[in-house]
C-alpha positions in Angstrom: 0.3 -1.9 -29.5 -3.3 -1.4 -30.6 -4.2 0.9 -33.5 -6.5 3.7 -34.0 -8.4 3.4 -37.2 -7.3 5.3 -40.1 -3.6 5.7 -38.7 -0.7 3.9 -39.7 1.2 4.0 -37.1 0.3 4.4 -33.1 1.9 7.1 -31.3 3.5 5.9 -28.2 2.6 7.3 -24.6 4.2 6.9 -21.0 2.3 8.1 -17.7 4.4 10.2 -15.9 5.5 7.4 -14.0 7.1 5.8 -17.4 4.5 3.1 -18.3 3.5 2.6 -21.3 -0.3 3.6 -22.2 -2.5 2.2 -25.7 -3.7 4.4 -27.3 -7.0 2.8 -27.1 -8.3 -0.4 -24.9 -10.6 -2.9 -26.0 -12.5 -6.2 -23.8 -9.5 -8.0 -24.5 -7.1 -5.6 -22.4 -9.5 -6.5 -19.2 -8.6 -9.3 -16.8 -11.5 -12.5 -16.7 -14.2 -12.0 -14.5 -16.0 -9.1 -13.2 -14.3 -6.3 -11.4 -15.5 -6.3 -7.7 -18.6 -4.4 -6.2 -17.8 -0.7 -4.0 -17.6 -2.1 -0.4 -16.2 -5.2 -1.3 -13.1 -7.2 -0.8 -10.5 -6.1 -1.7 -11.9 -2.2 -2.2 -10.1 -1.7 -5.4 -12.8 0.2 -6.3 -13.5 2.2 -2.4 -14.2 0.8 1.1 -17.8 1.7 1.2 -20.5 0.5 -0.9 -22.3 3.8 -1.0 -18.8 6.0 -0.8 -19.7 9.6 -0.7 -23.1 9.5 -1.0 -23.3 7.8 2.6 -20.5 10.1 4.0 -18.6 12.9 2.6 -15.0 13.4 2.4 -13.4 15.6 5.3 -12.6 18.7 3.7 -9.2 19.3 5.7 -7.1 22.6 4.7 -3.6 22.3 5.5 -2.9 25.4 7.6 -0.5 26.9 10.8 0.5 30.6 11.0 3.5 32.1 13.1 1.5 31.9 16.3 -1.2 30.0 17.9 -3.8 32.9 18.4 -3.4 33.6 14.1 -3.6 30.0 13.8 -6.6 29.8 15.5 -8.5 32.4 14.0 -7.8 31.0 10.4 -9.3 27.4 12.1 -12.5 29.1 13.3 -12.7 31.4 9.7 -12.6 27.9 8.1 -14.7 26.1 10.4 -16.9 28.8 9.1 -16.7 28.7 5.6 -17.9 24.6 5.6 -14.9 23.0 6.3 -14.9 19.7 8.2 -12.0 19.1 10.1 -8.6 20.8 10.9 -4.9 20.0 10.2 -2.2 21.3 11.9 1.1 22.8 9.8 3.4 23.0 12.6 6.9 25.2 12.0 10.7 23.5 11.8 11.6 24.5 15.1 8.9 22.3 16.4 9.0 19.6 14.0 12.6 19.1 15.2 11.5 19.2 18.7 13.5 23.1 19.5 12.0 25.7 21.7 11.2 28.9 19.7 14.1 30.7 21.8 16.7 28.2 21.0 19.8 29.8 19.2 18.9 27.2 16.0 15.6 28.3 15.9 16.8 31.6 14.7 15.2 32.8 11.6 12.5 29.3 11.0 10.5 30.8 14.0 6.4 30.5 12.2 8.0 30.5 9.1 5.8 27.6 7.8 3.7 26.9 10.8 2.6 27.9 14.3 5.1 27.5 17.1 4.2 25.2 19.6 6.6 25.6 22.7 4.6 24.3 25.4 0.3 23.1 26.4 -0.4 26.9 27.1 0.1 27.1 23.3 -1.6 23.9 22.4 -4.5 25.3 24.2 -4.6 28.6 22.6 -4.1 26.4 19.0 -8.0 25.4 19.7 -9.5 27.8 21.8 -13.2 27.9 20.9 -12.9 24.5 19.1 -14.9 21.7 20.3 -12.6 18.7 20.2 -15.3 16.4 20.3 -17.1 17.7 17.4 -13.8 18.1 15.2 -11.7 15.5 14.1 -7.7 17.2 13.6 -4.9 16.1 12.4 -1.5 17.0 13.5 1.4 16.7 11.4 4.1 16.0 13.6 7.3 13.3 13.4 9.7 13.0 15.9 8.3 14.8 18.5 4.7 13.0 17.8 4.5 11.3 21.2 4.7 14.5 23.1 2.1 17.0 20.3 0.1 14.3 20.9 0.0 14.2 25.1 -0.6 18.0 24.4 -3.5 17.3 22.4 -4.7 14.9 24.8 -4.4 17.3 27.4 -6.1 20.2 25.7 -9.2 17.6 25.6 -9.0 16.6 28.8 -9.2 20.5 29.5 -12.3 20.6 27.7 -14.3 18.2 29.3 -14.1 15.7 26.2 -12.2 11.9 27.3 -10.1 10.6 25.2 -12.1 7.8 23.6 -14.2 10.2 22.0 -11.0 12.3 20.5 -11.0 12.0 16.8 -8.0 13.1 14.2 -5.0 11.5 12.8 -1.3 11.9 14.2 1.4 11.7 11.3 3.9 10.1 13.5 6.0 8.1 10.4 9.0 8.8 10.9 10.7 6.0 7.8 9.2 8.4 5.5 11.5 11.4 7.3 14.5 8.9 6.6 13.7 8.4 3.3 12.5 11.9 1.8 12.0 14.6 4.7 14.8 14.6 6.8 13.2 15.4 9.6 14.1 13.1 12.3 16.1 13.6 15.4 16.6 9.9 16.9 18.3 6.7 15.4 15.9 4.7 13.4 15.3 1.7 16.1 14.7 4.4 19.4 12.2 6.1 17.1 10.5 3.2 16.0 10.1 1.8 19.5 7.9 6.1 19.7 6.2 5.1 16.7 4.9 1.2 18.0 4.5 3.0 22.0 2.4 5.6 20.0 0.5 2.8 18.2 0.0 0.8 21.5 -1.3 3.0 23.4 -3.9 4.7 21.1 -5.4 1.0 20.3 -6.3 1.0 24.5 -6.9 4.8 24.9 -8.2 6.8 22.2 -10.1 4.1 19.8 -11.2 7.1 17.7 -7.9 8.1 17.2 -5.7 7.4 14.0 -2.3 6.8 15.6 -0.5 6.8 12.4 -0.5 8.6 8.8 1.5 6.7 6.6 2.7 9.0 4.4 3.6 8.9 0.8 3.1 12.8 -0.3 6.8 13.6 1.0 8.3 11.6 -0.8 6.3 11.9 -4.2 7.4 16.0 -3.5 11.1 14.7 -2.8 11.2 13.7 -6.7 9.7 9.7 -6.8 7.6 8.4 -9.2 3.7 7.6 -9.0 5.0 4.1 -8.3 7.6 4.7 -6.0 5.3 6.4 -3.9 3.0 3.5 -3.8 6.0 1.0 -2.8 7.9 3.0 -0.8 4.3 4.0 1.6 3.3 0.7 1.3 6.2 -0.5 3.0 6.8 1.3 5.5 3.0 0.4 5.9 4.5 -3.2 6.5 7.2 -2.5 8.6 4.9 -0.5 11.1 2.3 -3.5 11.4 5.5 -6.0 12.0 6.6 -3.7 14.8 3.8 -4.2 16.3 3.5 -7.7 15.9 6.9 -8.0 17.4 5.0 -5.8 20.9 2.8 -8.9 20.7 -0.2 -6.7 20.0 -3.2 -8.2 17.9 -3.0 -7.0 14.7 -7.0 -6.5 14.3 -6.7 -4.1 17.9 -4.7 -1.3 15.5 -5.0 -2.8 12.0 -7.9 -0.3 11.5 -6.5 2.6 12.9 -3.6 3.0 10.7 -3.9 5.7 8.0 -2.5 7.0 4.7 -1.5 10.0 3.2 -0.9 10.3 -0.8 -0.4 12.7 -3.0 -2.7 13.8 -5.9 -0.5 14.8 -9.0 -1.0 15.8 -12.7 -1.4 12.6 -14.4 -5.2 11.9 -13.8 -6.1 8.1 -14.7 -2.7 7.3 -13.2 -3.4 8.8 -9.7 -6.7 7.2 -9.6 -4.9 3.7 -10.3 -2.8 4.4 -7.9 -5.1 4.5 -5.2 -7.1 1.6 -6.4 -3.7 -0.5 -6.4 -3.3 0.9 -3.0 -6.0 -0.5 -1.3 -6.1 -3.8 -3.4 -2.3 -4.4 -2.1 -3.2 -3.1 1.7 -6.1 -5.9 1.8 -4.8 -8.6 0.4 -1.4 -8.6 2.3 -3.1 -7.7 5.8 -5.5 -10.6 4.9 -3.3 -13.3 3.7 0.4 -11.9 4.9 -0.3 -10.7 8.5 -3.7 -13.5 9.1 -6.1 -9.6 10.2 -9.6 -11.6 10.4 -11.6 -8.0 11.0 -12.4 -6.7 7.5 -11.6 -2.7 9.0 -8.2 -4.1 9.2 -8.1 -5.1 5.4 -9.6 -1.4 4.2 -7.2 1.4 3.9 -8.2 4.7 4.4 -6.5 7.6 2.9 -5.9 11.5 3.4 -5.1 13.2 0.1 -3.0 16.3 -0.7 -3.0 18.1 -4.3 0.8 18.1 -5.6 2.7 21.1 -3.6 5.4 20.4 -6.2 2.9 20.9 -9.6 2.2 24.7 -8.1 3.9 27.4 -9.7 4.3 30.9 -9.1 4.3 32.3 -12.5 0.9 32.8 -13.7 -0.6 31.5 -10.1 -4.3 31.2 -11.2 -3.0 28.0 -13.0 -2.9 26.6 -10.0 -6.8 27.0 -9.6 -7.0 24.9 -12.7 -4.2 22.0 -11.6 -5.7 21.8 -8.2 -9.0 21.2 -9.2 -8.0 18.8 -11.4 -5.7 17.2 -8.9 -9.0 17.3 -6.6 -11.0 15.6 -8.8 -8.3 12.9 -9.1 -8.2 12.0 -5.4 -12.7 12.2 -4.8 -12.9 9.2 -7.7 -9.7 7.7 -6.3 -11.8 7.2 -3.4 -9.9 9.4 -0.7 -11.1 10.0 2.8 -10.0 13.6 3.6 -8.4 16.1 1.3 -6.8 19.1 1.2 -6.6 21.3 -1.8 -3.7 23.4 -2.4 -4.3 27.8 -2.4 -3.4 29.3 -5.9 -0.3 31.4 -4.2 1.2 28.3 -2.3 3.7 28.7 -4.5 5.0 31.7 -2.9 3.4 32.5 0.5 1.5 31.0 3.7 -2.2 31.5 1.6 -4.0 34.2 2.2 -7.8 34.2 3.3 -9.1 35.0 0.0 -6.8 32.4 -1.6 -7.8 29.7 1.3 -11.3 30.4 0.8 -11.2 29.5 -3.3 -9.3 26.4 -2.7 -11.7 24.9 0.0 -14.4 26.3 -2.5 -12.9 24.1 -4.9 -14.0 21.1 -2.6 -17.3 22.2 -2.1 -18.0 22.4 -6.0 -17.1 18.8 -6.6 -19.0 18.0 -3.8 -22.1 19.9 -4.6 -21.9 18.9 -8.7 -21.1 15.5 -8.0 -24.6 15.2 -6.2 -23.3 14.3 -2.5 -24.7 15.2 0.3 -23.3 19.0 1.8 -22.5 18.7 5.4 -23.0 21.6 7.9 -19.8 22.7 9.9 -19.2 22.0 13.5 -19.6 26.2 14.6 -23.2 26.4 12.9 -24.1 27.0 9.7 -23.5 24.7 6.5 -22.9 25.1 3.0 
C-alpha cells in the first residue's frame, strides 16, 4: 500500500462496496497505454465524443399520483418548470396487473402511483401532452406488454405513428425475481412477454426503448456497487440470448436496449461503475454476441439518486446527498436522470419539494457550461 509522506503508517480504506482504496495513486497504479478518447470504443469514458455539450441529459422526475387527472397536472407543472421528459410511477395494484376495484387492491389504491385500470385512463395520464415531442418512460413489469399497447393507443389517438413514439418501457422482469418481487408469471412465460415485447418494437416503434434493464432495484434491495453491476449486466445477457434464440438479428434491437442504475453515496465508485458498465456492455456485444453496428456496442443509461440514502430525519440532507448523487451520475456519463425530492423519505413529494430537486438538475447543467434546453409546452430555462 502506498504511503503518504510524513506518515508512518497508511490508513486503510474500503469503497462501500469493500474494495480496498490507496491512499494516494501515482503513474505506476495506471494500466499501459492511453486511456481511450469520449466517443470511442469501448465508451469507458461516454458514448459521445462531445457528451453533454452536443445533447443534454433528459431531465426525467420520477412521478404518479392516486389518479390520472393529478398525475397529469404534476406532468404539465413539470413540463413547465424545464423538464425534458416524463416517467411514469404507476401504483401496486397496477404493477401486479389488479383492477383498482379488486378486493386485493384494497388499501395500495394510488398509494405510490396513479391507477391505471383501463385506455380511458391512459389517455387522461397525457392529456395535453404531445407524444411526439416527449419522450416517457413507463415503469411497468409484468403487465408491460399491455401499458405499453395503451400507450401506443394513446398515440395513435393523437395523431402521432408509432415510429415516431419515443420513451423507454421497463419491462425486466429477472430483476423482479431477483430484488422486486413483483412478478405474476413463471419465469420462461414472462420471458417469452419480455423477447415478444423486444420483437416487436425493433419492426414497429424504432424510437422506442423496448427494455430498461434495471439495476437500481436491486442496489435498493441491499447489493453492493458491484453486485449491481453483475447482477444488471446479466440479465442484460440473458435478454440479448433470448432474442437470439427468436432468430432476430442482434444489431435490429442491440441498440434499443436500455439501463437503469442507481447513483449512491460513494462518489468515485459510482462513476467507476458506470465506466466499467459500458466498457463490459461493448466488449461482450462486440466479441461475445458478433453486433457489427457500433449503437449495438454503446450502452445507454437512465440514472436514479439512491431512494435508500434518503432519510427523514433532518430531510434537507437530502438536498445535499442528492446533489451529490447527481453529480455522480452527469460525470458517469448517464443519459436521463432523475433526482430524488428532499421529503421522499416520507411522502409522494410535494410541488415545492419536486421543483428543488429538478432545480438541482438544472444547476449542474447550467454551472457545468451545457447547453439549457427549452421544454416541449414553451418556455425554457
Amino acid at each position: 500500500m502506498n504511503k503518504l509522506p510524513g506518515t508512518a503508517k497508511a490508513r486503510a480504506y474500503k469503497t462501500l462496496s469493500g474494495i480496498p482504496v490507496e491512499p494516494v495513486y501515482t503513474s505506476a497504479d495506471v494500466p499501459s497505454g492511453a486511456p481511450s478518447m469520449p466517443g470511442a470504443f469501448p465508451y469507458t469514458r461516454g458514448i459521445h465524443p462531445d457528451m453533454y455539450r452536443g445533447k443534454l441529459w433528459t431531465m426525467r422526475q420520477f412521478a404518479g399520483f392516486a389518479t390520472p387527472e393529478e398525475t397529469n397536472r404534476r406532468y404539465r407543472y413539470l413540463l413547465g418548470q424545464g423538464q425534458h421528459g416524463l416517467s411514469v410511477a404507476f401504483d401496486l395494484p397496477t404493477l401486479m396487473g389488479y383492477d383498482s376495484d379488486a378486493p386485493a387492491s384494497l388499501g395500495e389504491v394510488g398509494k405510490c402511483g396513479v391507477a391505471i385500470d383501463s385506455l380511458a385512463d391512459m389517455e387522461t395520464l397525457f392529456e395535453a401532452i404531445p407524444l411526439d415531442k416527449v419522450t416517457v418512460s413507463m415503469t411497468i413489469n409484468s403487465p408491460a406488454p399491455v401499458l405499453f399497447a395503451m400507450y401506443l393507443a394513446v398515440g395513435e389517438k393523437q395523431g402521432v405513428a408509432m415510429a415516431k413514439l419515443g420513451g423507454t418501457l421497463q419491462n425486466d422482469i429477472l430483476k423482479e425475481y431477483v430484488a422486486q418481487k413483483e412478478y405474476i408469471f413463471p419465469p420462461r412465460p414472462s420471458m417469452r412477454l419480455v423477447t415478444d415485447v423486444i420483437e416487436y418494437a425493433a419492426k414497429y416503434t424504432p424510437r422506442f426503448n423496448p427494455i430498461s434493464i434495471s439495476g437500481y432495484h436491486i442496489r435498493e434491495a441491499g447489493s453492493t456497487a458491484v453486485q449491481e453491476l453483475a447482477f444488471t449486466l446479466a440479465d442484460g445477457f440473458e435478454y440479448v440470448k433470448w432474442a437470439l434464440e427468436r432468430h432476430l438479428d442482434i444489431d435490429s434491437f442491440a441498440p434499443r436496449l436500455s439501463f437503469f442504475f442507481n447513483a449512491h453515496n460513494d462518489f468515485f465508485e459510482e462513476i467507476a461503475k458506470y465506466r466499467a458498465a459500458r466498457k463490459i456492455w461493448a466488449e461482450t456485444l462486440r466479441d461475445r454476441f458478433g453486433a457489427r453496428d457500433e449503437r449495438s456496442w454503446k450502452l445507454r443509461f437512465h440514472t436514479q439518486t439512491a431512494g435508500c440514502s434518503l432519510t427523514w430525519q433532518q430531510p434537507y440532507n437530502n438536498v445535499v446527498r442528492t446533489a451529490l448523487q447527481a453529480l455522480a451520475g452527469v460525470l458517469g456519463g448517464t443519459q436521463s436522470l432523475h433526482t430524488n425530492s428532499l421529503d421522499e423519505a416520507f411522502a409522494l413529494p410535494s410541488e415545492e419539494a419536486v421543483t428543488l430537486a429538478l432545480r438541482t438538475q438544472q444547476i449542474i447543467a447550467n454551472e457545468s457550461n451545457v447547453a439549457a434546453v427549452a421544454d416541449p409546452l414553451g418556455g425554457s430555462y
